[in-house]
BAPA-417404 format. One record per residue (C-alpha): x, y, z. Coordinates in steps of 0.05 Angstrom, whole numbers, padded with zeros to 5 digits, always signed. Layout:
N
XYZ...
END
This chain:
370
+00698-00105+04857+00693-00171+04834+00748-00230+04826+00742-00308+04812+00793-00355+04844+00800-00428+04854+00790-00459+04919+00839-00470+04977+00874-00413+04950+00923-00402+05010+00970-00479+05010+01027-00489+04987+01030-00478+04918+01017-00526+04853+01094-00489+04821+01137-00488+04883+01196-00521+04894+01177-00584+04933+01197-00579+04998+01195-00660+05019+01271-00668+05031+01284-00599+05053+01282-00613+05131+01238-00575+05174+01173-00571+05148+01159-00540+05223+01198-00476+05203+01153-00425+05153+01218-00406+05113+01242-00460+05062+01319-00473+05077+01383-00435+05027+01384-00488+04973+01453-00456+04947+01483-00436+05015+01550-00423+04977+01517-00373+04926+01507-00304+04923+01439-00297+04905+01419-00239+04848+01501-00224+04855+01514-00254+04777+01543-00238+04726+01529-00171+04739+01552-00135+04799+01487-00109+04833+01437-00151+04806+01395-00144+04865+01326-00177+04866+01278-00126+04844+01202-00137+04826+01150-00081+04781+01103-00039+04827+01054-00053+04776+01039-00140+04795+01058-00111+04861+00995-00065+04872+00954-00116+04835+00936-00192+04847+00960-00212+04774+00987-00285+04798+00942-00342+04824+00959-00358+04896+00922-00432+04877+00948-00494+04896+00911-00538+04835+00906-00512+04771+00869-00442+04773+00835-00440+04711+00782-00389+04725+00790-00319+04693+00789-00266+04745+00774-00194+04746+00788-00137+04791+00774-00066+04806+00799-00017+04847+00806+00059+04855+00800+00062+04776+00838+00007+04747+00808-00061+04716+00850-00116+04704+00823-00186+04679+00873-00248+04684+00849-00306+04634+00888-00361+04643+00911-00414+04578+00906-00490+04575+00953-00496+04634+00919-00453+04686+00936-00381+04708+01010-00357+04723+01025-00372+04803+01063-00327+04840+01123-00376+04844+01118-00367+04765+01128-00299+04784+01204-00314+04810+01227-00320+04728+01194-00244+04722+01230-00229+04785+01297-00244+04762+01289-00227+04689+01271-00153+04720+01338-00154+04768+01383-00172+04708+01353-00108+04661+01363-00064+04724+01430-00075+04732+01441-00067+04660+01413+00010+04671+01445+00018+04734+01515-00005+04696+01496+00056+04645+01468+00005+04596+01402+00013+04553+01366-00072+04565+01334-00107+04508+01259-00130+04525+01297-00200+04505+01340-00229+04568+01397-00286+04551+01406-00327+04615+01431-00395+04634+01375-00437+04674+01425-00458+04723+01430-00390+04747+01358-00372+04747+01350-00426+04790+01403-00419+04845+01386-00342+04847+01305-00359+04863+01332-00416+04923+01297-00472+04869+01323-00547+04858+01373-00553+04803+01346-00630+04803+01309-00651+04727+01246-00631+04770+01275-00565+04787+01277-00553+04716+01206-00586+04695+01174-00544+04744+01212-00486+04704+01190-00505+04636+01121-00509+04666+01118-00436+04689+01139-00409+04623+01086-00441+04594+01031-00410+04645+01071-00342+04648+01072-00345+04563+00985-00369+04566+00967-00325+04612+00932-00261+04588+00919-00201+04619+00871-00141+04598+00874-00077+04639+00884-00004+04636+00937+00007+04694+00989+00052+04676+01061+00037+04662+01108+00090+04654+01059+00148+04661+01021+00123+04595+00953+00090+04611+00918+00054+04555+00877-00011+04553+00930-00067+04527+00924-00144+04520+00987-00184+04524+01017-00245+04553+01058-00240+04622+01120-00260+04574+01115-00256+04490+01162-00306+04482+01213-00368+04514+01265-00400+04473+01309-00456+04503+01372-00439+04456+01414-00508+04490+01402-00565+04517+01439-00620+04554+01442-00689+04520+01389-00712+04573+01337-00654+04559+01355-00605+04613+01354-00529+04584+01414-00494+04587+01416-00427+04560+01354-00394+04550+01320-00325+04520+01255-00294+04545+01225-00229+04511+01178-00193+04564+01119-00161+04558+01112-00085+04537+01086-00074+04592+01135-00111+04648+01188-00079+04598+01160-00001+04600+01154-00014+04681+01230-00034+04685+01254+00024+04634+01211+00074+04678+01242+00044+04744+01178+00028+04784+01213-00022+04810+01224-00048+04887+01280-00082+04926+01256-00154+04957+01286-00180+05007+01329-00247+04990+01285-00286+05040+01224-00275+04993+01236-00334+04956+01245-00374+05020+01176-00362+05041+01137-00426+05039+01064-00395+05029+01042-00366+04963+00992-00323+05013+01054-00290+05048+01097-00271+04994+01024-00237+04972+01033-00201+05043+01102-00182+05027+01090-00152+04961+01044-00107+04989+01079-00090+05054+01139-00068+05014+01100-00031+04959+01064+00006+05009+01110+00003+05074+01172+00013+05046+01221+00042+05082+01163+00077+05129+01175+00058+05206+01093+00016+05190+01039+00016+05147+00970-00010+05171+00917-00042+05123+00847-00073+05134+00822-00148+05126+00771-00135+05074+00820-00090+05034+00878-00134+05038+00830-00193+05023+00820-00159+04965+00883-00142+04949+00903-00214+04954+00850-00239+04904+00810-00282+04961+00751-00296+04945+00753-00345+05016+00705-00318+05067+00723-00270+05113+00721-00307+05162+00774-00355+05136+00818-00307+05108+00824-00287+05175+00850-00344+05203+00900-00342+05155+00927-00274+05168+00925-00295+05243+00959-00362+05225+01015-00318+05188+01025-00261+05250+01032-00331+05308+01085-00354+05261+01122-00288+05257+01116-00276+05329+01149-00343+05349+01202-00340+05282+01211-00271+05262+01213-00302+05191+01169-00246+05155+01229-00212+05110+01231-00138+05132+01173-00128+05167+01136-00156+05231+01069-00171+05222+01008-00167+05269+00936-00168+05277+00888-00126+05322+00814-00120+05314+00815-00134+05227+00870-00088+05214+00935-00113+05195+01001-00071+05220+01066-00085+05183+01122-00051+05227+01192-00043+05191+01246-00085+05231+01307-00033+05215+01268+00025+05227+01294+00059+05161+01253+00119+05171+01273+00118+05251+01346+00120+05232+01382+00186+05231+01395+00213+05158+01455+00180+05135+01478+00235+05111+01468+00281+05167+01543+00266+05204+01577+00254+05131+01581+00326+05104+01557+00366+05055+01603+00339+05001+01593+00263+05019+01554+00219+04968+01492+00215+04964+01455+00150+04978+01381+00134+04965+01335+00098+05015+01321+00048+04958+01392+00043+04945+01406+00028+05022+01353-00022+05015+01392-00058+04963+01448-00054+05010+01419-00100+05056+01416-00149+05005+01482-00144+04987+01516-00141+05058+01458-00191+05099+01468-00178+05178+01505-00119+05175+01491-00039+05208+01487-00012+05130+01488+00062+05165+01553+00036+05189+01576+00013+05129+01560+00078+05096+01599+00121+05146+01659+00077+05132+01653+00081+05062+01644+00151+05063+01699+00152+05110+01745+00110+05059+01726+00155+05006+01752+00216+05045+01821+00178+05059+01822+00168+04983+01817+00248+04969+01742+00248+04948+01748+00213+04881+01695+00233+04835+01652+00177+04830+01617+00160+04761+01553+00117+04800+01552+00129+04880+01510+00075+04882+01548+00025+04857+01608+00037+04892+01573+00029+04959+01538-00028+04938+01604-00059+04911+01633-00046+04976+01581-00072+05020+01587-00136+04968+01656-00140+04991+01650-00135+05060+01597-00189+05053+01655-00239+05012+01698-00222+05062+01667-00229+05125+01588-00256+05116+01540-00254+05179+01500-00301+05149
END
């Protein structure tokens, strides 16, 4: 395996939202920009944050804080990817959050019964509420600043994407097109045609829930950690990973012995916060553990004390519930849907899915925990 990065890979990063008059830079989560928002809850229903398994598995973005302009390669278990960046440096994974939410919209297209264009229509305002960003002019510089890298930045690899492998070279995004401005300069509406291959990975649905918090986290270097945890962690009661491998996974090329004060840095801050989204992390002897902090897996089958005839609910889908109902039981808020939906006479449902999530939405609206 090989992989070139730039230095002091693991700071805060060169594309985040600055975090200077956000309070307490003591605290590893940034603060809810948009407190009053519900975040990925747009114009459509369910639009639940949801990111490919693909840039998941594989350190695609540059966790740099300075311009990464180094092309990097990696190998593992079969697939090659090489990430050459443009002019402006290599996509960061705060870039990442336009993919992000581009991703959730076509979702909840498909989950609505829709077939998505590769092309996504969406007002700037929006994109930036729904990723916790400023809405300030720099808010929407840093945005037109990420197109550019996610639009430069080429990638060359043989992964597969919808069960079709081939080698393919392509941009991150083919195209960006600010469609309205303000009379100041701001973009207003804008269209963004994705990749083939972020497009065939959406169609396919190898796609993942993230938790809201992800774009709270202040370190490029732990929303790296998350990515993995939930692409291989899930909904599993823990999944346990070691330092070389998830150096590697990360795209360090720090030594190892300063990668693993970072990873220790990370697991003191979650054991005095809590702050890692869905998991708890800690370290013993170079191998990372990532426990689940709801216990999905722990929980007794929601469907187990419903009936036979109840519903059906996914563990992905009860996932997204959590997003949509933050702080609540969501196995309680399943038997009482399922409970509602006897008291209604079992009406046939056309998407079980989205009638739980639309009622754990409402819950939320009416009474929110958080």
């Amino acid at each position: 395996m090989t992989i070139d990065s730039a230095p002091s890979l693991f700071d805060a990063p060169i594309a985040a939202p600055s975090t200077a008059v956000d309070g307490d830079d003591r605290t590893p989560l940034l603060p809810v920009r948009h407190p009053n928002q519900d975040l990925f809850i747009c114009d459509v229903l369910d639009a639940i944050p949801k990111d490919d398994m693909a840039s998941m598995e594989h350190p695609v973005f540059s966790l740099s804080t300075k311009p990464d302009n180094r092309m990097r390669r990696y190998e593992h278990n079969g697939n090659v990817i090489e990430i050459i960046p443009s002019g402006k440096g290599l996509a960061t994974i705060h870039d990442k959050d336009i993919l992000i939410y581009c991703i959730s919209q076509l979702v909840a297209k498909m989950n609505q019964g829709q077939q998505p264009s590769r092309t996504v229509r969406l007002q700037a305002y929006d994109m930036l509420v729904a990723t916790n960003r400023q809405t300030s002019g720099e808010g929407y510089r840093l945005m037109a600043d990420a197109l550019t890298r996610l639009r430069g930045t080429t990638v060359r690899t043989n992964i597969q994407t919808g069960g079709v492998e081939e080698t393919r070279i392509f941009g991150l995004i083919e195209e960006a097109r600010i469609t309205r401005k303000t009379f100041d300069g701001r973009m207003l509406d804008l269209e963004i045609t994705l990749s083939d291959w972020v497009y065939r990975s959406v169609i396919s649905k190898n796609v993942l829930t993230l938790h809201r918090d992800y774009f709270r986290l202040r370190k490029p270097f732990e929303r790296r950690m998350y990515e993995l945890a939930r692409k291989h962690c899930g909904v599993k009661d823990e999944w346990k990973i070691g330092l070389e491998l998830l150096q590697k996974k990360c795209g360090s090329n720090s030594p190892l012995r300063v990668f693993r004060a970072l990873v220790k840095k990370v697991c003191e801050h979650d054991a005095d916060h809590g702050h890692f989204p869905d998991y708890a992390v800690t370290m013993d002897d170079d191998v990372i553990l990532f426990r689940n902090r709801s216990g999905l897996k722990s929980k007794p089958d929601p469907l187990a004390n419903a009936g036979d005839d109840a519903p059906y609910i996914d563990p992905e889908t009860m996932h997204d519930a959590k997003t949509a109902a933050p702080g609540y039981d969501v196995y309680a808020l399943y038997d009482e849907w399922v409970s509602w939906w006897h008291d209604m006479g079992k009406p046939e449902l056309k998407s079980p899915r989205a009638a739980f999530l639309g009622f754990c939405k409402k819950r939320h609206e009416r009474k929110p925990l958080r």
